[in-house]
VOKOL-490109 format. One record per residue (C-alpha): z, y, x; residue number from 1; residue in one letter. Coordinates in nm, 2 decimals, padded with zeros to 4 digits. Each point is the difference from the previous one (the first is absolute). Layout:
// VOKOL-490109
+--------+--------+--------+-----+----+
:     pz :     py :     px :   i : aa :
+--------+--------+--------+-----+----+
:      Z :      Y :      X : NUM :  A :
...
+--------+--------+--------+-----+----+
This chain:
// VOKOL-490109
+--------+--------+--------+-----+----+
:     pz :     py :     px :   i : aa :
+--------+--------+--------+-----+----+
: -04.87 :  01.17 : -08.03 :   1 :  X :
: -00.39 :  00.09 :  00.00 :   2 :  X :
: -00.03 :  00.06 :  00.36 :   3 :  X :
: -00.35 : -00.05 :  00.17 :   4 :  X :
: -00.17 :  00.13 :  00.32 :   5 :  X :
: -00.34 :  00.20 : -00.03 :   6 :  X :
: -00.30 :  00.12 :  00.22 :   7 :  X :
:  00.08 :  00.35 :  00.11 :   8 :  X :
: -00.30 :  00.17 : -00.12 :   9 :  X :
: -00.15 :  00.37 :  00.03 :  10 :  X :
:  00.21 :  00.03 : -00.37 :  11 :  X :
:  00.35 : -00.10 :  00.16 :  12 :  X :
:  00.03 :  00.09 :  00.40 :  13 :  X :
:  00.16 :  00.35 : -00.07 :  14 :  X :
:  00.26 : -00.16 : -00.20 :  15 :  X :
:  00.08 : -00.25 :  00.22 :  16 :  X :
:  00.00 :  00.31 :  00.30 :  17 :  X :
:  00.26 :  00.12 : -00.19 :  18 :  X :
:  00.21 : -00.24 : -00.09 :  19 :  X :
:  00.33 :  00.00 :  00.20 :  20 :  X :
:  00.31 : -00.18 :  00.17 :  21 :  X :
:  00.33 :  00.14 :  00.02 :  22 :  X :
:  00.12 :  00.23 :  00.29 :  23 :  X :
:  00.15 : -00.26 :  00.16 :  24 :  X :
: -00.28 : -00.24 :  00.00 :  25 :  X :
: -00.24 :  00.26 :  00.16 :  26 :  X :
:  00.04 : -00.12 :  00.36 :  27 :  X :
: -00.01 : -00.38 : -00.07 :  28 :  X :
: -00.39 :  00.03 : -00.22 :  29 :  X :
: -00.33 :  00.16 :  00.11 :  30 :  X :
: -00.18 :  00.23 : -00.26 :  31 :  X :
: -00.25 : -00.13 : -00.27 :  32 :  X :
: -00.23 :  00.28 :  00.14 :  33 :  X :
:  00.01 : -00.17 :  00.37 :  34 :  X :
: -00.02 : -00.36 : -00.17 :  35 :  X :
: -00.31 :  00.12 : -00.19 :  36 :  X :
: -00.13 :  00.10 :  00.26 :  37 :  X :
:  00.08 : -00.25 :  00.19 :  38 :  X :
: -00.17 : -00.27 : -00.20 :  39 :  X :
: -00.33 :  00.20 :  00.00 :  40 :  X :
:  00.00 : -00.04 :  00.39 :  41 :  X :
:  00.10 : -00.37 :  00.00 :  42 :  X :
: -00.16 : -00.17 : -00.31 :  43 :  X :
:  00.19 : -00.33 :  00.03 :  44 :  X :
:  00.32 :  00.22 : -00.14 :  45 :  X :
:  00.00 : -00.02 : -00.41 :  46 :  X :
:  00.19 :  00.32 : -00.14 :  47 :  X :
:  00.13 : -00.10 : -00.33 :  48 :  X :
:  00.21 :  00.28 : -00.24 :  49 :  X :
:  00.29 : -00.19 : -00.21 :  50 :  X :
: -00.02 :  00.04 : -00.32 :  51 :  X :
:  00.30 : -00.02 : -00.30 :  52 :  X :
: -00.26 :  00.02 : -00.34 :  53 :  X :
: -00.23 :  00.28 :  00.04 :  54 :  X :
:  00.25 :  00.16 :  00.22 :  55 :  X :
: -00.06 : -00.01 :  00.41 :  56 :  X :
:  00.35 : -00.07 :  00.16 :  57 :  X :
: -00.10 : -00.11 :  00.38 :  58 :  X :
: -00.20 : -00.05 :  00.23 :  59 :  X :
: -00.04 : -00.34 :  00.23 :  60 :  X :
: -00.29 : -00.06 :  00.31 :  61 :  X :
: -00.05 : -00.37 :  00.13 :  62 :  X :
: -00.24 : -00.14 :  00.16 :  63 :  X :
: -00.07 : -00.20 :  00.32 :  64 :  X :
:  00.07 :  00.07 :  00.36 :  65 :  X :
:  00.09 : -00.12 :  00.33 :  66 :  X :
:  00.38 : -00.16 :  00.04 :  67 :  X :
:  00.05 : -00.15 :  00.37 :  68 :  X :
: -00.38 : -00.09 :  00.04 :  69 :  X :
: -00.04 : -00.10 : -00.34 :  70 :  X :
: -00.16 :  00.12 : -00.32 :  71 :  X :
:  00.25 : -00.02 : -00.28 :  72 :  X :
:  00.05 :  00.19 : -00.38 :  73 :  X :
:  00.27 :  00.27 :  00.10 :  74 :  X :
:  00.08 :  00.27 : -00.25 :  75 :  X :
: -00.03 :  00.30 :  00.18 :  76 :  X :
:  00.15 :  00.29 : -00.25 :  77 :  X :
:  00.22 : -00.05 : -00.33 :  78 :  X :
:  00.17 :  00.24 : -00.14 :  79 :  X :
:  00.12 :  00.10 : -00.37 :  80 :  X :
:  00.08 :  00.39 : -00.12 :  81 :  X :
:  00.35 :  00.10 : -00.01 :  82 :  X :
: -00.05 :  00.06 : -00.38 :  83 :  X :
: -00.02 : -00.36 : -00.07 :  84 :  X :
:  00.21 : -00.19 :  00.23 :  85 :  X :
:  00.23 : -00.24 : -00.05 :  86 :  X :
: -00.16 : -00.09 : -00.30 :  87 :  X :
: -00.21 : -00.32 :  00.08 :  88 :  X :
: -00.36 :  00.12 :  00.07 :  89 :  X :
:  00.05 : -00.10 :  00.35 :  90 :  X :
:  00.09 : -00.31 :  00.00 :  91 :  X :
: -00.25 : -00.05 : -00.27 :  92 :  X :
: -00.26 :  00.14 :  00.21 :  93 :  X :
:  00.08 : -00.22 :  00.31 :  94 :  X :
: -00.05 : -00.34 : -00.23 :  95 :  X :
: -00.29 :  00.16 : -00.10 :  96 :  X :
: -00.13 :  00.02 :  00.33 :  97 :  X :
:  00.12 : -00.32 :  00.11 :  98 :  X :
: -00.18 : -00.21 : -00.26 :  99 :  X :
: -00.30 :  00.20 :  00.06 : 100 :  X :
: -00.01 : -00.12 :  00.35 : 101 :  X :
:  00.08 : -00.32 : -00.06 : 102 :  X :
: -00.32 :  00.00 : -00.25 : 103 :  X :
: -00.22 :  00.14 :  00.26 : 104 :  X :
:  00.12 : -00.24 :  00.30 : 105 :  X :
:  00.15 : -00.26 : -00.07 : 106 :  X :
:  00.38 : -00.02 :  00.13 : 107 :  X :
:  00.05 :  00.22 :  00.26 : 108 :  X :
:  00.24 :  00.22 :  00.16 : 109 :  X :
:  00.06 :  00.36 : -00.08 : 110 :  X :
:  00.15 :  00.20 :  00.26 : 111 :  X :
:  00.17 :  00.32 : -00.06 : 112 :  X :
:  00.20 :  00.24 :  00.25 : 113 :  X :
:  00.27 :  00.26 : -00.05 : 114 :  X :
:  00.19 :  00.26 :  00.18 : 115 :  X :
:  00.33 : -00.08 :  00.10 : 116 :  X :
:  00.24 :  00.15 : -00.24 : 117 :  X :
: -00.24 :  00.00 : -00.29 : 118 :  X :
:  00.30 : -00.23 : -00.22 : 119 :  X :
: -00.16 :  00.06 : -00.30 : 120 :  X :
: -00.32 : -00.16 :  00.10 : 121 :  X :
:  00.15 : -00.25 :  00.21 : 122 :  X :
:  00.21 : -00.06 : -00.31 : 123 :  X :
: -00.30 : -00.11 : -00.23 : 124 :  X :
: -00.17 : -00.15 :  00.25 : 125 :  X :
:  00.24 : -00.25 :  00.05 : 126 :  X :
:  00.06 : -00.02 : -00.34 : 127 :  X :
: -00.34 : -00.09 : -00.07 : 128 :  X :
:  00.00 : -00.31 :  00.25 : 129 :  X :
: -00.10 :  00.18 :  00.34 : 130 :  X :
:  00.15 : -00.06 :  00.30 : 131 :  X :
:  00.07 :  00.14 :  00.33 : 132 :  X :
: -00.32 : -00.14 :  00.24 : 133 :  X :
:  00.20 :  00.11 :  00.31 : 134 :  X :
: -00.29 :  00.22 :  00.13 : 135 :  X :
: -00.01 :  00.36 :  00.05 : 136 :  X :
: -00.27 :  00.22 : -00.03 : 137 :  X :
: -00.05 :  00.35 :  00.12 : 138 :  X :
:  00.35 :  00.03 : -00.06 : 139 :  X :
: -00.03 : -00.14 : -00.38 : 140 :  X :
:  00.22 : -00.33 : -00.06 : 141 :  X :
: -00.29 : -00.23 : -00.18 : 142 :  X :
:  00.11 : -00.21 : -00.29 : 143 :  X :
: -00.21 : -00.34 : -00.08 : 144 :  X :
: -00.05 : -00.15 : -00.37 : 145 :  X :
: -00.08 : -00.33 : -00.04 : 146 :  X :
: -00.20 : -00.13 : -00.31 : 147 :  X :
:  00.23 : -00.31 : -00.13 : 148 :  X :
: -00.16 : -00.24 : -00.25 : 149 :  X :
:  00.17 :  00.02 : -00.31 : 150 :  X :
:  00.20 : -00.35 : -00.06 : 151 :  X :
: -00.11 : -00.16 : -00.31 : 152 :  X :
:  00.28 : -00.17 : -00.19 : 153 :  X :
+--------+--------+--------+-----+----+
């Protein structure tokens, strides 16, 4: 699977405006306009559009912010269109992203948060080794991932 994660540019950010979650994902992800947006007025954010080839799937935002007092790598918006779900790109993108981290600092932590009810996030999430950091904020349940070394054998 030739999935990679790419700059959005002048050339890409309508695409990535309209790409699009199901229905019944609408309450649980903020627009790609607002993130956009977003990461113009707080520059430590890092849009990135998921790609499949040549073809833009999603759309992801990480970067770092405050967490209890402290400054940690949270992924702030993630989000894949409903015309490719279920088909890998995701999960794809979030190893992506989490190698990419771990290249830039080290071994940290990457915190995530979701609304309750969101399954299907919660779902890969956990899949993916994140866990449930017990916090709560502004009413989102915040997930934790922490870098393992990989055993050598």
């Amino acid at each position: 699977m030739n999935v990679t994660l790419r700059e959005i540019t002048r050339d890409n950010f309508e695409e990535c405006c309209d790409l699009d979650i199901a229905e019944n994902q609408k309450a649980f992800v903020s627009s790609n306009t607002f993130s956009l947006a977003e990461s113009k007025f707080f520059p430590e954010y890092v849009p990135l559009a998921i790609y499949a080839g040549d073809t833009m799937v999603g759309f992801l935002m990480y970067g770092q912010d405050e967490l209890d007092g402290e400054s940690v790598w949270m992924l702030m918006r993630f989000m894949v269109d409903r015309h490719y779900q279920g088909r890998g790109y995701g999960r794809a993108a979030m190893q992506l992203l989490v190698e990419e981290i771990r290249t830039k600092s080290g071994s940290p932590s990457l915190y995530t948060s979701i609304m309750p009810g969101n399954t299907i996030a919660q779902n890969l999430y956990s899949s993916l080794g994140f866990e449930d950091s017990g916090d709560i904020e502004d009413g989102e349940l915040v997930l934790r991932f922490r870098h393992r070394e990989r055993r050598r054998n």
